[in-house]
C-alpha positions as CSV (number, residue, x, y, z in Angstrom):
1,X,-5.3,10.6,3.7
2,X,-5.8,7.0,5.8
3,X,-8.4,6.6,8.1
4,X,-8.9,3.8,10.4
5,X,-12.0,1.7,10.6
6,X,-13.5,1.0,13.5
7,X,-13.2,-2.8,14.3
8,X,-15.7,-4.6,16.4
9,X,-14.9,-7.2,18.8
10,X,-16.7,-10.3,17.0
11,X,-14.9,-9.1,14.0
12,X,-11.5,-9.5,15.3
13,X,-10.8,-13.7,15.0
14,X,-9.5,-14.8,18.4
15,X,-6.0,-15.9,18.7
16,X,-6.8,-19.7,19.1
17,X,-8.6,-19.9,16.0
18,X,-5.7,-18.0,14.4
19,X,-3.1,-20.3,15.7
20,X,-4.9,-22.9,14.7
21,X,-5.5,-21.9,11.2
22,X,-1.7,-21.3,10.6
23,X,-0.4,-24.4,12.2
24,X,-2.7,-26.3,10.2
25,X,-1.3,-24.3,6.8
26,X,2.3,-24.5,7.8
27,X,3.0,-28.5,6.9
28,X,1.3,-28.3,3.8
29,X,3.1,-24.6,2.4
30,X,5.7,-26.0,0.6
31,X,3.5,-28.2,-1.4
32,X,1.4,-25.2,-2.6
33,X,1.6,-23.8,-6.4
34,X,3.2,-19.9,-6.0
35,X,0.3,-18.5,-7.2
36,X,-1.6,-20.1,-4.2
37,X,0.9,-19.0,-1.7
38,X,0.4,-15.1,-2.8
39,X,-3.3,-15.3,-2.7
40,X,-2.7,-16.4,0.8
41,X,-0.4,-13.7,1.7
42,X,-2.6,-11.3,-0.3
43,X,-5.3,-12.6,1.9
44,X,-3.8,-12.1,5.2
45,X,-1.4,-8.7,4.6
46,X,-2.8,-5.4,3.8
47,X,0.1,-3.5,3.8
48,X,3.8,-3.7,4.8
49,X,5.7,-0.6,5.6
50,X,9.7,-0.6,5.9
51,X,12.2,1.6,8.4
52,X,15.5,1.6,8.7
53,X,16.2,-1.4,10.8
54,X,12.7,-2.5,11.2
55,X,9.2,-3.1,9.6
56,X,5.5,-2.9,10.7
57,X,2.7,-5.1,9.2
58,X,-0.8,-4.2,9.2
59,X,-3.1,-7.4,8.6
60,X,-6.3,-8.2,6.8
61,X,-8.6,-8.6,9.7
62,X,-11.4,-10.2,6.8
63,X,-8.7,-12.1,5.4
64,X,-7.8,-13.5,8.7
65,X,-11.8,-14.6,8.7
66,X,-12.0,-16.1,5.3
67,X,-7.9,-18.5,5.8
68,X,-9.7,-19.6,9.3
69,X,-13.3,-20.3,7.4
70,X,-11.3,-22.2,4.2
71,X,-8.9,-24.2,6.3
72,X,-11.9,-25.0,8.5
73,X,-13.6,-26.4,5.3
74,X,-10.5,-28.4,4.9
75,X,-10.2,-30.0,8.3
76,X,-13.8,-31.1,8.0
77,X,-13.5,-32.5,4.2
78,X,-10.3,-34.7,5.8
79,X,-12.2,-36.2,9.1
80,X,-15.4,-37.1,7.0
């Protein structure tokens, strides 16, 4: 049985931070190991459920938090 948790709204990342975070990981994607690539996916997907003709994916609301937080990290390492 699947319950569904109740999601504050300061707990859902806003959709310019998420843009952000994934422009900012798209140029440098292909230069990442495997392994790093499914520990981001890991990171962002919870689940993926398949239909005939379609699909539906249900994402890691904390894992959105922590790939904004890291790639953050990395913008500010760069600058300084």
């Amino acid at each position: 049985m699947r319950t569904n948790r109740q999601v504050s709204a300061r707990q859902i990342p806003r959709f310019a931070g998420i843009a952000h975070a994934l422009r900012t990981l798209d140029p440098i994607w292909s230069e990442l190991f495997p392994a790093e690539q499914r520990r981001i996916v890991q990171l962002l997907v919870e689940e993926v459920t398949l239909y005939p003709g379609s699909f539906d994916i249900r994402y890691r609301t904390d894992g959105l938090h922590t790939l904004m937080a890291e790639l953050s990290d990395t913008d500010t390492r760069s600058v300084a």
